[in-house]
CHARMM internal coordinates of N, CA and C (Angstrom, degrees):
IC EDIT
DIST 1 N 1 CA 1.4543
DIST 1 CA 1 C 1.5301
ANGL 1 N 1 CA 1 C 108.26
DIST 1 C 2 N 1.2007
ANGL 1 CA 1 C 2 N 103.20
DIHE 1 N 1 CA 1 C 2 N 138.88
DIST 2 N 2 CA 1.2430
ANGL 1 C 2 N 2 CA 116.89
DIHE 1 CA 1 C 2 N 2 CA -175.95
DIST 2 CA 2 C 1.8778
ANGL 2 N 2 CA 2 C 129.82
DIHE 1 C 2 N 2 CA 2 C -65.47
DIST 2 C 3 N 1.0991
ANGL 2 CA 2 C 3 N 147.06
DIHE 2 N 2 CA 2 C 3 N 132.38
DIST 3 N 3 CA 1.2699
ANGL 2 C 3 N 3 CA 144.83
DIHE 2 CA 2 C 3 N 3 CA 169.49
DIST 3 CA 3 C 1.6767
ANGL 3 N 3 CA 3 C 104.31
DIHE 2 C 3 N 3 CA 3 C -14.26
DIST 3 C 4 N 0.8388
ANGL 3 CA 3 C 4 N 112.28
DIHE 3 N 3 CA 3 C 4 N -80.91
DIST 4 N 4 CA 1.7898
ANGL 3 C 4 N 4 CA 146.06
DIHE 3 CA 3 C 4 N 4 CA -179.96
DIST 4 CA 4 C 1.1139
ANGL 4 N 4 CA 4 C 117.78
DIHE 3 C 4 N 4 CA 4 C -52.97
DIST 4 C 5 N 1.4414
ANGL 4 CA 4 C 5 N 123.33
DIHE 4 N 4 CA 4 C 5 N -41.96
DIST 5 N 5 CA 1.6754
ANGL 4 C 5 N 5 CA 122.95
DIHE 4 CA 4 C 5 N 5 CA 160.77
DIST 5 CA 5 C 2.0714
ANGL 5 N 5 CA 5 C 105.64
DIHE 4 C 5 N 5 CA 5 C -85.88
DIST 5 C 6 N 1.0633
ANGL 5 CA 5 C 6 N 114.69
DIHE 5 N 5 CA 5 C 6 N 4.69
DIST 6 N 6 CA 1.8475
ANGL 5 C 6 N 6 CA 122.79
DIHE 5 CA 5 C 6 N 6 CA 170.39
DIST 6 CA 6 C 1.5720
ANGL 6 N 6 CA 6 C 88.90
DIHE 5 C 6 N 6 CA 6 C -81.94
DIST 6 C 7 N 1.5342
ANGL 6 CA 6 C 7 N 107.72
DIHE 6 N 6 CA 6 C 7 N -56.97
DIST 7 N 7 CA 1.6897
ANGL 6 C 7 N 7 CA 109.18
DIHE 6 CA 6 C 7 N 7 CA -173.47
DIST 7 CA 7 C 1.2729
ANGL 7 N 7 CA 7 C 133.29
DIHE 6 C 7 N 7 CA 7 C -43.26
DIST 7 C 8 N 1.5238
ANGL 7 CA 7 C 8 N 94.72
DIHE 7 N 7 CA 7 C 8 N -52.04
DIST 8 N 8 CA 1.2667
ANGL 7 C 8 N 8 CA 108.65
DIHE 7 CA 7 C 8 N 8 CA -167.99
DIST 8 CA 8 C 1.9377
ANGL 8 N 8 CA 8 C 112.74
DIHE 7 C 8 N 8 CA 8 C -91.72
DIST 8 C 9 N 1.2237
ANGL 8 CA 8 C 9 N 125.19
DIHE 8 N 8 CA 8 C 9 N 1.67
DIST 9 N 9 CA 0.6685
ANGL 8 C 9 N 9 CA 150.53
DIHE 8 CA 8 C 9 N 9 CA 165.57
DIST 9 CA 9 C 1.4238
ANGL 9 N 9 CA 9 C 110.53
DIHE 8 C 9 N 9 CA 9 C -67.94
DIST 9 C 10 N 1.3511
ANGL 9 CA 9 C 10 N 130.22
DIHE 9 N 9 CA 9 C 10 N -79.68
DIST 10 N 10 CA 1.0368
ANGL 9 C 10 N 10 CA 145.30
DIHE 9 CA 9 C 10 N 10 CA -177.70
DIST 10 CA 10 C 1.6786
ANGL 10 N 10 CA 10 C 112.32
DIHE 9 C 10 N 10 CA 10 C -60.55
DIST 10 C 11 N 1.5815
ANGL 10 CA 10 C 11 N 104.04
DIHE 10 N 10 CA 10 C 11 N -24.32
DIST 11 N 11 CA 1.8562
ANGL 10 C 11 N 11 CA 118.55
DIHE 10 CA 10 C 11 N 11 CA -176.73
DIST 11 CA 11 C 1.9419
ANGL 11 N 11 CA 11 C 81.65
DIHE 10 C 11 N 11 CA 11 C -73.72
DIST 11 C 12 N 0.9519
ANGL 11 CA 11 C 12 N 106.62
DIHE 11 N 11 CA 11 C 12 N -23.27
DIST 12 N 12 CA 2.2786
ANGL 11 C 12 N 12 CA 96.57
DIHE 11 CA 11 C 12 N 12 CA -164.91
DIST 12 CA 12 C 1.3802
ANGL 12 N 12 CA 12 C 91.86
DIHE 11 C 12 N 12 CA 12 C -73.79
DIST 12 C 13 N 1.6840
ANGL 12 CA 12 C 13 N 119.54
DIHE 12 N 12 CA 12 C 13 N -52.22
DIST 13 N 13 CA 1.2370
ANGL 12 C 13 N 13 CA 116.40
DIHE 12 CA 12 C 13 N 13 CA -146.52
DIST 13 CA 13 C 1.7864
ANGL 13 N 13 CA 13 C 108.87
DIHE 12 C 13 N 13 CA 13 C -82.02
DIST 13 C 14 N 1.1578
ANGL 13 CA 13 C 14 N 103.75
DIHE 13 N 13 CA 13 C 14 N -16.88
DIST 14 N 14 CA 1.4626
ANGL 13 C 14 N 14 CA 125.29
DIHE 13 CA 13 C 14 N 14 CA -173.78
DIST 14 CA 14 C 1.3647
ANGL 14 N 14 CA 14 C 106.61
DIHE 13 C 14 N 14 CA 14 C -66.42
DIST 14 C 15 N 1.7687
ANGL 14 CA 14 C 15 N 114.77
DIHE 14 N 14 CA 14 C 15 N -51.91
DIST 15 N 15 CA 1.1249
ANGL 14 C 15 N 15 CA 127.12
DIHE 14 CA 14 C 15 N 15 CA 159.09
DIST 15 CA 15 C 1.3991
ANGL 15 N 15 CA 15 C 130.85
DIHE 14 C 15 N 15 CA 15 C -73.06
DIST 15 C 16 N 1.0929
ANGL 15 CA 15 C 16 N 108.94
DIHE 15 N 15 CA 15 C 16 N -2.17
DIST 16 N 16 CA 1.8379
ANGL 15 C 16 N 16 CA 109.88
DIHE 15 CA 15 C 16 N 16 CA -172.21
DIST 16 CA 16 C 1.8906
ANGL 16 N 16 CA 16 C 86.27
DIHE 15 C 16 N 16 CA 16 C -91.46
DIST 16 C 17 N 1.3296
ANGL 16 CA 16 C 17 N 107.38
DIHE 16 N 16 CA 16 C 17 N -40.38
DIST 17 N 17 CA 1.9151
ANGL 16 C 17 N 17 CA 111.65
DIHE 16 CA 16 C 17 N 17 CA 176.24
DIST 17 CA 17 C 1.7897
ANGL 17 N 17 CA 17 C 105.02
DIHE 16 C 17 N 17 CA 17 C -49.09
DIST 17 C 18 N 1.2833
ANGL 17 CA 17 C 18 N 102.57
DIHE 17 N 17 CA 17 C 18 N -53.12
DIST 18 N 18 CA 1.6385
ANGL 17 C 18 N 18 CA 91.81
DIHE 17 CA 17 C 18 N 18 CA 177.86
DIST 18 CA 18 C 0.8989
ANGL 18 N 18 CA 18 C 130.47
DIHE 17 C 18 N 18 CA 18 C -72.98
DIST 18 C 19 N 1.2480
ANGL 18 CA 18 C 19 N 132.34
DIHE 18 N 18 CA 18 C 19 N -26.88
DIST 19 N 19 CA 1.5250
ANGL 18 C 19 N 19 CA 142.72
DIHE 18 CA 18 C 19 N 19 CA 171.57
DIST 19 CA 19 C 1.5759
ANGL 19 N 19 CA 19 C 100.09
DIHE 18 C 19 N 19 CA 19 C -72.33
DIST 19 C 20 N 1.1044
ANGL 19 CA 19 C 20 N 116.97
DIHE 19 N 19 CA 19 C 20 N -35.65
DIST 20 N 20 CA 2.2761
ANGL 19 C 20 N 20 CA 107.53
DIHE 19 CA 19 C 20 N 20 CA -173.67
DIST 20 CA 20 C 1.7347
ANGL 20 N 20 CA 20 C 98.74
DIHE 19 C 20 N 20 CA 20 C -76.82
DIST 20 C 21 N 1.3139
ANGL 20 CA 20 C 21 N 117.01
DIHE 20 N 20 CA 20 C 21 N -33.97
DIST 21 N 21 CA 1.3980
ANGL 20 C 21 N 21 CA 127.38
DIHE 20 CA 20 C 21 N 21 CA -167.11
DIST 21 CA 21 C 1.4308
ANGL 21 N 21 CA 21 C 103.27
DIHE 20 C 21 N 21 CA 21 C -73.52
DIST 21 C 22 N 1.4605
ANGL 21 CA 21 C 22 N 117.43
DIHE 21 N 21 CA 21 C 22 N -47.68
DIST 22 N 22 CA 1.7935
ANGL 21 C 22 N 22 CA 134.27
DIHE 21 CA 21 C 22 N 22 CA -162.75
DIST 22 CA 22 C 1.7500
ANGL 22 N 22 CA 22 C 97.08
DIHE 21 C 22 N 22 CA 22 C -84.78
DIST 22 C 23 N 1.7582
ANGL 22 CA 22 C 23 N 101.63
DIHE 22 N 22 CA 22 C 23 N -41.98
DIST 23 N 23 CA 1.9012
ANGL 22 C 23 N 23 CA 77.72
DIHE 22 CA 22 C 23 N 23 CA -170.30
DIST 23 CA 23 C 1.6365
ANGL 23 N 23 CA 23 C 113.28
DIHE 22 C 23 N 23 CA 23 C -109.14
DIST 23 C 24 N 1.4694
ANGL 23 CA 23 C 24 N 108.12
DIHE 23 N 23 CA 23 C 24 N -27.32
DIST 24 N 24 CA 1.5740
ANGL 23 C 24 N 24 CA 117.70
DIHE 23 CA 23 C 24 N 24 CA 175.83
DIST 24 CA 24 C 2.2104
ANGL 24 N 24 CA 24 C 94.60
DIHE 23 C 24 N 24 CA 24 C -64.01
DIST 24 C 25 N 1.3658
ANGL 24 CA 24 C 25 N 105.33
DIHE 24 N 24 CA 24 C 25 N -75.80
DIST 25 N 25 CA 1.3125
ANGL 24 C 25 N 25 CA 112.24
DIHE 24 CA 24 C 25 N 25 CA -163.20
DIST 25 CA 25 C 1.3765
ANGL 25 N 25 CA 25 C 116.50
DIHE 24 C 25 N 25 CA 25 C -46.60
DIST 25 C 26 N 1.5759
ANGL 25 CA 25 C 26 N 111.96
DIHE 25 N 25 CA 25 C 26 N -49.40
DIST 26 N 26 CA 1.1070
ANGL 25 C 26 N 26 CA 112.45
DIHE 25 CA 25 C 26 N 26 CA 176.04
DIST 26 CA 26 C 1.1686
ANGL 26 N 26 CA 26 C 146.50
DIHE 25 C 26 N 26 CA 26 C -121.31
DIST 26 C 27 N 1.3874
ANGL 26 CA 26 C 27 N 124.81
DIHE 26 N 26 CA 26 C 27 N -31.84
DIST 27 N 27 CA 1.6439
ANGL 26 C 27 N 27 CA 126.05
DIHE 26 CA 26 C 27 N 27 CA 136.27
DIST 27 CA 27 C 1.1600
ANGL 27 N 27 CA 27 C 113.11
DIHE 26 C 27 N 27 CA 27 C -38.98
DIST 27 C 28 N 1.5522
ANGL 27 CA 27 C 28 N 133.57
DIHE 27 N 27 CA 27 C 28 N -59.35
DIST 28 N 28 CA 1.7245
ANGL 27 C 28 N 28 CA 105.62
DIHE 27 CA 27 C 28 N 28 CA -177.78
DIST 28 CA 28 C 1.4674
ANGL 28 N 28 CA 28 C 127.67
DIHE 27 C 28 N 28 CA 28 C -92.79
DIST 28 C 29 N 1.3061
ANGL 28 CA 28 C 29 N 98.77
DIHE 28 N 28 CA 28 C 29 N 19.65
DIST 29 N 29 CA 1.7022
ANGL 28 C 29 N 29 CA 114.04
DIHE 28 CA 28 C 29 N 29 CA -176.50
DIST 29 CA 29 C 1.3939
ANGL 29 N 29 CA 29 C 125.09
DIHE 28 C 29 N 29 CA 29 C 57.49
DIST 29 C 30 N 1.3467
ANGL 29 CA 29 C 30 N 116.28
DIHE 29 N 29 CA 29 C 30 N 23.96
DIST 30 N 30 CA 1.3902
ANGL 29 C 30 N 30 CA 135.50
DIHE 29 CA 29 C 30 N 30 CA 154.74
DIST 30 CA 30 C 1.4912
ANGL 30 N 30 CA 30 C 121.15
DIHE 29 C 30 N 30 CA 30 C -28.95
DIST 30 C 31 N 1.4192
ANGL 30 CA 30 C 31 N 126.13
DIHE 30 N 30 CA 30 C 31 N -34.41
DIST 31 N 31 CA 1.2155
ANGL 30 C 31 N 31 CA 130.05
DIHE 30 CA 30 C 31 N 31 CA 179.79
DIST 31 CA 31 C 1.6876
ANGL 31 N 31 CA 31 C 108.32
DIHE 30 C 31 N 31 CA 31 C -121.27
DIST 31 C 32 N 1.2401
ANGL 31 CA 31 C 32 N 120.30
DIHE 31 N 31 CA 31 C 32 N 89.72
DIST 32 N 32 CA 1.4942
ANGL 31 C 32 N 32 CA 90.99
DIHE 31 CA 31 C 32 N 32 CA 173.75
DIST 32 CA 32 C 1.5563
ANGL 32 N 32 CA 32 C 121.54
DIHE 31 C 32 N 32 CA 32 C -54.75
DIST 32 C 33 N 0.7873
ANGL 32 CA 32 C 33 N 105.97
DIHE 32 N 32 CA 32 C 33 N -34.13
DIST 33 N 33 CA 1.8513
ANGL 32 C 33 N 33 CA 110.81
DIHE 32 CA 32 C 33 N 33 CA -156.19
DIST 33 CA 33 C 1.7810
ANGL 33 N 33 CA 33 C 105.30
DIHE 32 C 33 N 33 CA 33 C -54.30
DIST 33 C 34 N 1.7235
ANGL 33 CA 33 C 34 N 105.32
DIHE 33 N 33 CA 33 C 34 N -12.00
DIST 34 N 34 CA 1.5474
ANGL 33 C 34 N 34 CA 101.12
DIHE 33 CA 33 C 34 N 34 CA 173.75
DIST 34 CA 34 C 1.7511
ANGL 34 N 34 CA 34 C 112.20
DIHE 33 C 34 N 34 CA 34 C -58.67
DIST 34 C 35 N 1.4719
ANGL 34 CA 34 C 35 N 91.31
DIHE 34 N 34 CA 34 C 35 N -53.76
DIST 35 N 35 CA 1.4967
ANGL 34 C 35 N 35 CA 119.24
DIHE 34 CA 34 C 35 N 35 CA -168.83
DIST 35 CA 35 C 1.5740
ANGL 35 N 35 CA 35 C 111.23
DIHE 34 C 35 N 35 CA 35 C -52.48
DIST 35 C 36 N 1.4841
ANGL 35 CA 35 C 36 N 107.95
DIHE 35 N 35 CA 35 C 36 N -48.21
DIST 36 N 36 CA 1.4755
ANGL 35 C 36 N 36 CA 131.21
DIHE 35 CA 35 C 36 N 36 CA 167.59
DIST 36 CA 36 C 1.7038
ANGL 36 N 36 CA 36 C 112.20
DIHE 35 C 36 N 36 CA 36 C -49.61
DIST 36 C 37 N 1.4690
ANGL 36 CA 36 C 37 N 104.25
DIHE 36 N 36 CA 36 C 37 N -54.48
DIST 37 N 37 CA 1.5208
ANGL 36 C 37 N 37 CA 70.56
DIHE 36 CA 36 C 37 N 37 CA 159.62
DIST 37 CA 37 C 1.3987
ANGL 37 N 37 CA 37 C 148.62
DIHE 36 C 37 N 37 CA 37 C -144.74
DIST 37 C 38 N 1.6095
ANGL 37 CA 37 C 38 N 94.96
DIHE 37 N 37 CA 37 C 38 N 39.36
DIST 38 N 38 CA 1.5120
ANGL 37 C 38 N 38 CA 98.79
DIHE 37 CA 37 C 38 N 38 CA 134.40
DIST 38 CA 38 C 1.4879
ANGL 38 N 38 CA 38 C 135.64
DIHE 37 C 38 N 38 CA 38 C -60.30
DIST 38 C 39 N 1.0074
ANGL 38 CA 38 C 39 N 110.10
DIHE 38 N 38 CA 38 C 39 N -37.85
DIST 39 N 39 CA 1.6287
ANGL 38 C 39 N 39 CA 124.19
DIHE 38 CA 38 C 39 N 39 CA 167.05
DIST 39 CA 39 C 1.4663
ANGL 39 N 39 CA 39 C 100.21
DIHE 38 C 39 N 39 CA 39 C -55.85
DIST 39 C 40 N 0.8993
ANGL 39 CA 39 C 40 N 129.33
DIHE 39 N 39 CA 39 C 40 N -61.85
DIST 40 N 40 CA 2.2588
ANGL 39 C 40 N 40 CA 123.72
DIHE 39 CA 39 C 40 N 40 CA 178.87
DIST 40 CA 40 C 0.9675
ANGL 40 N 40 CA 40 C 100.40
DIHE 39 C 40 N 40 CA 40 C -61.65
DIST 40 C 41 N 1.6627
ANGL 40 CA 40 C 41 N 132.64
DIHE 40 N 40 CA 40 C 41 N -22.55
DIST 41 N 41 CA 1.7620
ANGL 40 C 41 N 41 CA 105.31
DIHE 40 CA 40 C 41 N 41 CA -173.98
DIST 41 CA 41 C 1.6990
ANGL 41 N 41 CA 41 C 98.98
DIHE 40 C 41 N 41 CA 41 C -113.67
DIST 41 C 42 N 1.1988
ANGL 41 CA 41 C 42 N 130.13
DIHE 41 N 41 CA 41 C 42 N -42.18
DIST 42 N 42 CA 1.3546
ANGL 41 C 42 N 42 CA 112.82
DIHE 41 CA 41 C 42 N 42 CA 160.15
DIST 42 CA 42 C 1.6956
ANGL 42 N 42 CA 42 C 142.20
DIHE 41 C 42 N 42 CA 42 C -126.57
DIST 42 C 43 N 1.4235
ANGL 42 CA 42 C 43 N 100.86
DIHE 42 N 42 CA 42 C 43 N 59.76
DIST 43 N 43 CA 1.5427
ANGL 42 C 43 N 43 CA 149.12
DIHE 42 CA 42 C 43 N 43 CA 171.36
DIST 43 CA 43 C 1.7148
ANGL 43 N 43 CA 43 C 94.90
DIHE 42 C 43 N 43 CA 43 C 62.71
DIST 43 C 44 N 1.2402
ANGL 43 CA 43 C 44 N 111.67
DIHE 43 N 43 CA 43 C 44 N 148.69
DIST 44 N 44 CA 1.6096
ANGL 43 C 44 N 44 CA 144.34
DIHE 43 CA 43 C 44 N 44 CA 172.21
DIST 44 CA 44 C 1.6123
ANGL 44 N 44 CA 44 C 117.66
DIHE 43 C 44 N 44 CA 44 C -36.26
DIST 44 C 45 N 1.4041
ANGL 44 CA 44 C 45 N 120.48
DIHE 44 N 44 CA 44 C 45 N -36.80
DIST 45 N 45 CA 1.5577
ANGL 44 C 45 N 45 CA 106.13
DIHE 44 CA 44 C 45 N 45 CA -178.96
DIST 45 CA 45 C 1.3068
ANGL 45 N 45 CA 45 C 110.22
DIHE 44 C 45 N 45 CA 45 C -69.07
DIST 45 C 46 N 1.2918
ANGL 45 CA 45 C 46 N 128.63
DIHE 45 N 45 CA 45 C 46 N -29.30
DIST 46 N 46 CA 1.5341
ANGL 45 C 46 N 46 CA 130.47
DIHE 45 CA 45 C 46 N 46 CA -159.77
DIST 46 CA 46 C 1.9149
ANGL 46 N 46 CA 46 C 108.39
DIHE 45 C 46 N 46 CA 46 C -102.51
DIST 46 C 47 N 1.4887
ANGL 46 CA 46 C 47 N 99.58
DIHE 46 N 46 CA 46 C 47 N 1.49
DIST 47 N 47 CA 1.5041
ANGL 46 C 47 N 47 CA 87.51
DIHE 46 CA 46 C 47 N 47 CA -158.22
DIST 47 CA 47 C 1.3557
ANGL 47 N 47 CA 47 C 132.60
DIHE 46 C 47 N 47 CA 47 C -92.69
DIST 47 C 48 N 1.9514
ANGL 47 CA 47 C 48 N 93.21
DIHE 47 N 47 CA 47 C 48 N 2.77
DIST 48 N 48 CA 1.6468
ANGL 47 C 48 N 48 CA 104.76
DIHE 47 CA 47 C 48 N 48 CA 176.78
DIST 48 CA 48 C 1.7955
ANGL 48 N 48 CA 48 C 97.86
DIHE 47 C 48 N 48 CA 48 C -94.15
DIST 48 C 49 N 0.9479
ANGL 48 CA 48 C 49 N 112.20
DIHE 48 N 48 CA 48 C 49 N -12.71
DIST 49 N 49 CA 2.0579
ANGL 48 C 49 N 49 CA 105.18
DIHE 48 CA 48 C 49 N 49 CA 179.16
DIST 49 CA 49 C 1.5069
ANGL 49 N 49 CA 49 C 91.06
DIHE 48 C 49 N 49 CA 49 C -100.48
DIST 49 C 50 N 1.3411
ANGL 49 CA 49 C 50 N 147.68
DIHE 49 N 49 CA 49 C 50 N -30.28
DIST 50 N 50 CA 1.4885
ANGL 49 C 50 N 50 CA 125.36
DIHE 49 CA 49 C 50 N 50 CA 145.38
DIST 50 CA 50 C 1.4806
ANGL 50 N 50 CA 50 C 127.88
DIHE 49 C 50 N 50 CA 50 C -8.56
DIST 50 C 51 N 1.7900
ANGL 50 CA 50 C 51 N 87.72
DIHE 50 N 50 CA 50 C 51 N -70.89
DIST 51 N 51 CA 1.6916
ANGL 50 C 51 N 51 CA 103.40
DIHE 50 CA 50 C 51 N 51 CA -165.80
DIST 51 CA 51 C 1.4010
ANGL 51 N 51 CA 51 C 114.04
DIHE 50 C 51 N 51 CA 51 C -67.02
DIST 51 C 52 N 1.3464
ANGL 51 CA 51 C 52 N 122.81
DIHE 51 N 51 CA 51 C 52 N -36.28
DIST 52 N 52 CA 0.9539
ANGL 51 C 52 N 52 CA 142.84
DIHE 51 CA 51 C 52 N 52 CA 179.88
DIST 52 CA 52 C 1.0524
ANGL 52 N 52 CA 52 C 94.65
DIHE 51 C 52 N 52 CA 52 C -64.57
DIST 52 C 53 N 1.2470
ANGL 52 CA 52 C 53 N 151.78
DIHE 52 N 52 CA 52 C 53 N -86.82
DIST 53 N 53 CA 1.3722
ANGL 52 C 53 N 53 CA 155.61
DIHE 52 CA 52 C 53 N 53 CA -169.30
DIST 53 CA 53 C 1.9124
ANGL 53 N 53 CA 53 C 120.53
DIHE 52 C 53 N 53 CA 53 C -37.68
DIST 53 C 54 N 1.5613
ANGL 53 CA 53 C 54 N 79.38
DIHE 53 N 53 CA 53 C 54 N -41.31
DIST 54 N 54 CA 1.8113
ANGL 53 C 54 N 54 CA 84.31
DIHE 53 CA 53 C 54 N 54 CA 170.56
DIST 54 CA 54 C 1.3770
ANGL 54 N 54 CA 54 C 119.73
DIHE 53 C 54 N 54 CA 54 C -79.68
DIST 54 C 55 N 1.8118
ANGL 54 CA 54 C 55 N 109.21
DIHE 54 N 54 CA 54 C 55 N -17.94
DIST 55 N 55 CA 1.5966
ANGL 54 C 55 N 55 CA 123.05
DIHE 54 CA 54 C 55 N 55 CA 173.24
DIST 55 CA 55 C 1.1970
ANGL 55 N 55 CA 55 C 113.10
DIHE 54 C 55 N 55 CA 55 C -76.52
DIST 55 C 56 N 1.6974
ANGL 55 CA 55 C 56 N 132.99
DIHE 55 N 55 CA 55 C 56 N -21.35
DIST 56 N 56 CA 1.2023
ANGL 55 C 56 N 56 CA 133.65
DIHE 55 CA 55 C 56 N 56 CA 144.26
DIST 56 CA 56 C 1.2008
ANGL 56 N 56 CA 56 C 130.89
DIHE 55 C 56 N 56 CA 56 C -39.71
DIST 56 C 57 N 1.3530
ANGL 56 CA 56 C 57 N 106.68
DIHE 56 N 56 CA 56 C 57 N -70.02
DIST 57 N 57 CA 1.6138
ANGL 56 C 57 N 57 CA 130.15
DIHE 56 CA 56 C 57 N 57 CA -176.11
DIST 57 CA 57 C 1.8694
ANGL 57 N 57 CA 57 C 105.79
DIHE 56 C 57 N 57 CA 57 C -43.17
DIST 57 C 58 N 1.3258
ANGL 57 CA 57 C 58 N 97.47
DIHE 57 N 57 CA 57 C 58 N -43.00
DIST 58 N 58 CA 1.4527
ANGL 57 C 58 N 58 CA 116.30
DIHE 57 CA 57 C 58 N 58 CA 173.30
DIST 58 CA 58 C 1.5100
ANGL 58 N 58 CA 58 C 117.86
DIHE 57 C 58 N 58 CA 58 C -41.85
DIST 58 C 59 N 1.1442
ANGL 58 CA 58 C 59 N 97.60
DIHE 58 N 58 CA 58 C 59 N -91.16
DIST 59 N 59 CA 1.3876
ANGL 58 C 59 N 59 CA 125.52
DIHE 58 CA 58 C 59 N 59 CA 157.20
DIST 59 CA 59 C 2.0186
ANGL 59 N 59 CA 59 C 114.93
DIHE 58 C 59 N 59 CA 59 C -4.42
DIST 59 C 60 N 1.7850
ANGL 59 CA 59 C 60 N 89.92
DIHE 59 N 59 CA 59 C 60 N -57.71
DIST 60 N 60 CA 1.0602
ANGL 59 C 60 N 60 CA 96.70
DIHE 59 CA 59 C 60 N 60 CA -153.33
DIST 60 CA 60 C 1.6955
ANGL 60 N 60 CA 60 C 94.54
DIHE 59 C 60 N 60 CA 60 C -85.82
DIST 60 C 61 N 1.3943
ANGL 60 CA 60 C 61 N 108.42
DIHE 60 N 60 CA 60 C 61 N -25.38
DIST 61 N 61 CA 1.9179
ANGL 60 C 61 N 61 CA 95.53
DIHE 60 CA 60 C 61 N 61 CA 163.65
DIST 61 CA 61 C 1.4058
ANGL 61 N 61 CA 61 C 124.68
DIHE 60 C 61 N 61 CA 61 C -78.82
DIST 61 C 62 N 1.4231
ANGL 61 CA 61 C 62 N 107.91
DIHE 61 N 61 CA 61 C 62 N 0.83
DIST 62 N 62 CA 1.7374
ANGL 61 C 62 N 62 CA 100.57
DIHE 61 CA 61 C 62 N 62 CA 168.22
DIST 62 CA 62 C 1.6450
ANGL 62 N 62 CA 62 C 104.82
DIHE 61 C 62 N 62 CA 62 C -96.06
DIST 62 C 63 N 1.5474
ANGL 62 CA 62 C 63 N 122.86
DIHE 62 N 62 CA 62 C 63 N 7.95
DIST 63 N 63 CA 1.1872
ANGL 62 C 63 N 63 CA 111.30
DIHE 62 CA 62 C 63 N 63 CA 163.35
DIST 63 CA 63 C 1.7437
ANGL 63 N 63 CA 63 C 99.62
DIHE 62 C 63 N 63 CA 63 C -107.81
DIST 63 C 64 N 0.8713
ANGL 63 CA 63 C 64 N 144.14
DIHE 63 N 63 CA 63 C 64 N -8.21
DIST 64 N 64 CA 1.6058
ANGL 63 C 64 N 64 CA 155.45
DIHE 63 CA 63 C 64 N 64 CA 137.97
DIST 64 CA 64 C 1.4028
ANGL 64 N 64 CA 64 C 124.12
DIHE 63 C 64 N 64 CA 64 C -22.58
DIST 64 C 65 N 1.1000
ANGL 64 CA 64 C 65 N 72.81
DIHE 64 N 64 CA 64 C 65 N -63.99
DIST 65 N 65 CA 1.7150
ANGL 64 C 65 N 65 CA 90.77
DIHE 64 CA 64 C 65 N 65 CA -155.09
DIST 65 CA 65 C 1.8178
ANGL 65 N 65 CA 65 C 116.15
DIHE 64 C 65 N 65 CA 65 C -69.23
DIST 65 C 66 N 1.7900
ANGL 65 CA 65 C 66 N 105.70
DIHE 65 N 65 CA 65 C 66 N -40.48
DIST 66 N 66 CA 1.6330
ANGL 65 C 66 N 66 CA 118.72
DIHE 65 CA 65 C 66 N 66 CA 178.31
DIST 66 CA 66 C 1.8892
ANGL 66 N 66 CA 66 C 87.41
DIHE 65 C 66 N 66 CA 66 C -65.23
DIST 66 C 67 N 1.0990
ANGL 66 CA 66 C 67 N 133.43
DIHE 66 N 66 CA 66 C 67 N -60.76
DIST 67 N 67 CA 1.6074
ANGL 66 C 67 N 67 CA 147.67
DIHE 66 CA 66 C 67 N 67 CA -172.33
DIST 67 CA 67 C 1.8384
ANGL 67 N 67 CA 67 C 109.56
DIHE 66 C 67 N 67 CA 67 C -17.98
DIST 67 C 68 N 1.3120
ANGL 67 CA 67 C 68 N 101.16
DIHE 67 N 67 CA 67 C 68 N -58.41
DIST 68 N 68 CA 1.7188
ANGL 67 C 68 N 68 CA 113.79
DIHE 67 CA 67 C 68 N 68 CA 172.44
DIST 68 CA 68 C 1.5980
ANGL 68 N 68 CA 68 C 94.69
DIHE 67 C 68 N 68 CA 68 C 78.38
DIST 68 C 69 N 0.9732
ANGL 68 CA 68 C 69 N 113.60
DIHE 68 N 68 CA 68 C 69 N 41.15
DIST 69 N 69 CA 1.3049
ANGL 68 C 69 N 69 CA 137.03
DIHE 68 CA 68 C 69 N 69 CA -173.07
DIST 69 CA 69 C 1.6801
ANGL 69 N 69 CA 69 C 117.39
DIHE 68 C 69 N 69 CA 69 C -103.36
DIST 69 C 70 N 1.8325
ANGL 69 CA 69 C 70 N 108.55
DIHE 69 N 69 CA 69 C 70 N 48.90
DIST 70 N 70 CA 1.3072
ANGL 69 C 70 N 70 CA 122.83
DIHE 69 CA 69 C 70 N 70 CA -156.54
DIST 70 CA 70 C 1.9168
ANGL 70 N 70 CA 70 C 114.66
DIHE 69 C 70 N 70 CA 70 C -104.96
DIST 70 C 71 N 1.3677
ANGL 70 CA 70 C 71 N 98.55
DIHE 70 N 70 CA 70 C 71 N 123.08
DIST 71 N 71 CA 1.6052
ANGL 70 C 71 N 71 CA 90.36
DIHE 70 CA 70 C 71 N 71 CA 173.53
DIST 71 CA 71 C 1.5661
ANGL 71 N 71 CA 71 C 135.18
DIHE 70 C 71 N 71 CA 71 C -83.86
END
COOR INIT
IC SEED 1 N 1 CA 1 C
IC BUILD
């Protein structure tokens, strides 16, 4: 196997982690225990648009990251 297909290989799986983590875990609330504890470390009203927000951010580096789209 090639240098470049090792790369890009590992660029899928790298991103397939952020996308299961960003939209299963936390956009569809698959895991509470994310939500749980953000809520103990920076209190309960704010902590389901947190997760959500960090399940974005997620999301949006597993479309990033395969791109090579670096400054």
């Amino acid at each position: 196997m090639t240098k470049k297909a090792v790369n890009s290989i590992l660029t899928i799986v790298i991103a397939s982690v952020w996308v299961v983590n960003g939209l299963y875990c936390k956009i569809l609330g698959a895991v509470p225990r994310h939500e749980h504890i953000v809520a103990e470390i920076l209190g309960s009203p704010h902590a389901k648009l947190i997760i959500v927000a960090i399940g974005f951010s997620e999301v949006a580096l597993a479309v990033w990251f395969p791109s090579c789209f670096y400054v």
